[in-house]
Backbone bond lengths (Angstrom), bond angles and torsions (degrees), N, CA, C in turn:
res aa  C-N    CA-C-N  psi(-1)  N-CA   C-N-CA  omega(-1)  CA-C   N-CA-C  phi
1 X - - - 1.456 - - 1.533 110.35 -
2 X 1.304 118.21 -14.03 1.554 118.83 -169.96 1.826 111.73 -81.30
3 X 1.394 72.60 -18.28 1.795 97.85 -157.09 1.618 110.08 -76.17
4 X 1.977 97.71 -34.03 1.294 110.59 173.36 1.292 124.80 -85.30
5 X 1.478 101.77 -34.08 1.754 100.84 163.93 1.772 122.13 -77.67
6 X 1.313 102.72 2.25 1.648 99.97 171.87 1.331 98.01 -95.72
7 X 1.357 127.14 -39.22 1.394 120.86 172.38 1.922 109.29 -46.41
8 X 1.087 87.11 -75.45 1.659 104.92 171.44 2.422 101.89 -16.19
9 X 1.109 84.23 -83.99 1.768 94.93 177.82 1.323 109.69 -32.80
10 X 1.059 118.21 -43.36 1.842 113.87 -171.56 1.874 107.46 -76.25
11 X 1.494 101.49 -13.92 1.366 77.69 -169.36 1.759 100.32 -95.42
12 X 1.420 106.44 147.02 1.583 105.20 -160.01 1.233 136.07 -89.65
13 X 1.410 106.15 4.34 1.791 132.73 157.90 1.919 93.78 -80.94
14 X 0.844 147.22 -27.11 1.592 124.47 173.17 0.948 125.78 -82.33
15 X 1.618 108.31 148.37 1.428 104.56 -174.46 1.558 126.60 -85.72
16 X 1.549 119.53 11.29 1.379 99.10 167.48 1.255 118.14 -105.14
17 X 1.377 117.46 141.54 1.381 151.74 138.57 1.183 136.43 -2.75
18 X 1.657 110.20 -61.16 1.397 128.73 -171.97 1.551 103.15 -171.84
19 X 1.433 114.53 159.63 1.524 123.87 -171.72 1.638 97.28 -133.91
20 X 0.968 101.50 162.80 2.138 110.92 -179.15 1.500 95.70 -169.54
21 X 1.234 91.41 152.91 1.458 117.57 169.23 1.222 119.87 -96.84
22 X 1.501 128.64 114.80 1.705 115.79 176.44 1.213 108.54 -128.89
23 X 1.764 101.36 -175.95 1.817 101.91 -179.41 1.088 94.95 -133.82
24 X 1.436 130.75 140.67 1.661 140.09 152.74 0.890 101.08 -93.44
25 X 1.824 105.12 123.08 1.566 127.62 -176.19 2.022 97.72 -75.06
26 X 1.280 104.99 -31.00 1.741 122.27 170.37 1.540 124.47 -48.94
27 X 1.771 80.34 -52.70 1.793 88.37 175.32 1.589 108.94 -95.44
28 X 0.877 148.59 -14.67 1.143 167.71 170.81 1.924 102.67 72.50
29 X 2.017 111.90 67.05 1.626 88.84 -164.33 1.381 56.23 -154.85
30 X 1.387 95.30 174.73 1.913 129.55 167.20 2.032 101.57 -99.15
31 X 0.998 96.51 136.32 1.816 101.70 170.26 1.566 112.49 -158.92
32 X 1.561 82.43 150.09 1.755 88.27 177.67 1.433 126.69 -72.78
33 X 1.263 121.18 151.15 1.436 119.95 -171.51 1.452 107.12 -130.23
34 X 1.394 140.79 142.82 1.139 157.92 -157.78 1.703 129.38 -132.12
35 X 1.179 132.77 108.71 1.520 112.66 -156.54 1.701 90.05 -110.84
36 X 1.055 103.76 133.71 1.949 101.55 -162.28 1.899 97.07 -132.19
37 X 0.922 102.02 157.02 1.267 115.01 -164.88 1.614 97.82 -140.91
38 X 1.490 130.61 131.87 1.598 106.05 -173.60 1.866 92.50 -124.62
39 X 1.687 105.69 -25.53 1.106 102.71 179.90 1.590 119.67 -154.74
40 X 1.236 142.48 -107.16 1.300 124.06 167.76 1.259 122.96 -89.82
41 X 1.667 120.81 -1.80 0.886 118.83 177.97 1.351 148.48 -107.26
42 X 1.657 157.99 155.81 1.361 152.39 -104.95 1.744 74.37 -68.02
43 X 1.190 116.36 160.02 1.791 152.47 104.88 1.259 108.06 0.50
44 X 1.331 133.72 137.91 1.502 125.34 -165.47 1.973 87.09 -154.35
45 X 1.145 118.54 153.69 1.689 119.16 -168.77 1.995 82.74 -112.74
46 X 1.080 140.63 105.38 1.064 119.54 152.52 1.487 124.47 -117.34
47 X 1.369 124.96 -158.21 1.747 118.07 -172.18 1.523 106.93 -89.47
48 X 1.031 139.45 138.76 1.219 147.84 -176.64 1.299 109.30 -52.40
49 X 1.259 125.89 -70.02 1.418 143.88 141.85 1.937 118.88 -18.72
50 X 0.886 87.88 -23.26 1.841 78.13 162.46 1.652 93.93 -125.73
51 X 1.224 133.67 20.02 1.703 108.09 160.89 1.755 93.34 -95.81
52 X 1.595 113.68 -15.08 1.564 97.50 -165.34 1.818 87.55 -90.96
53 X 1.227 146.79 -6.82 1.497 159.68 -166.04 2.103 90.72 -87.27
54 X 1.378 90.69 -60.53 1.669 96.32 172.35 1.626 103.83 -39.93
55 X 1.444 101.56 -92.28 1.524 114.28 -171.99 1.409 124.87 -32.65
56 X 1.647 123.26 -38.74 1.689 134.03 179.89 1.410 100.07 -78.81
57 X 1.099 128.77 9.14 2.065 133.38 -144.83 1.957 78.70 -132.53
58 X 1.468 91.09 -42.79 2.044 83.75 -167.71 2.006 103.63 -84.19
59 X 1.146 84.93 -34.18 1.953 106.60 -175.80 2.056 82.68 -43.11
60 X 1.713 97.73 -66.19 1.728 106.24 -159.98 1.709 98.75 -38.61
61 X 1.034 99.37 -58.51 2.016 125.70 -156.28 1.847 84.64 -53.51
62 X 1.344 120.97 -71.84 1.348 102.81 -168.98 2.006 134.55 -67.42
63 X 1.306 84.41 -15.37 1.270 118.14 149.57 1.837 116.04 -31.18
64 X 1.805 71.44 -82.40 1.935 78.28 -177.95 1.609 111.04 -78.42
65 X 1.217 137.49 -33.11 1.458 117.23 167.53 1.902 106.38 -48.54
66 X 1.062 111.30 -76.33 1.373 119.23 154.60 1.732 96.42 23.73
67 X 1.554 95.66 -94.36 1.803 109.83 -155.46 1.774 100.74 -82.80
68 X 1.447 109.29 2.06 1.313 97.55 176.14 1.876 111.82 -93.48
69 X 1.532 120.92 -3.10 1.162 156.93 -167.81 1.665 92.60 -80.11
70 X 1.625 118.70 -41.29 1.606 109.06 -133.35 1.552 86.16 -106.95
């Protein structure tokens, strides 16, 4: 997963920033982390796994305007 969100970063229409590896002593796992920027505002560290939850969530939404069009 690190591998895909570093891919992800280089390409220069996306919005993250930077990628890291962390551990929640809570969750007791390693996960990827993502620092995304969407528009003028601060840098935000969130889970990798909910920016790709974001994106399949926006994919659905244009989707359905989409077929509500046809």
């Amino acid at each position: 997963m690190y591998e895909q969100a570093m891919t992800e970063m280089n390409n220069p229409l996306s919005p993250v920033k930077m990628v890291r590896e962390s551990y929640s002593r809570y969750l007791q796992k390693k996960f990827t982390e993502v620092q995304v920027q969407f528009r003028d505002e601060e840098p935000a560290w969130i889970p990798y796994d909910t920016l790709l939850a974001m994106k399949e969530n926006e994919v659905e939404f244009q989707r359905k305007v989409k077929e509500s069009y046809q």
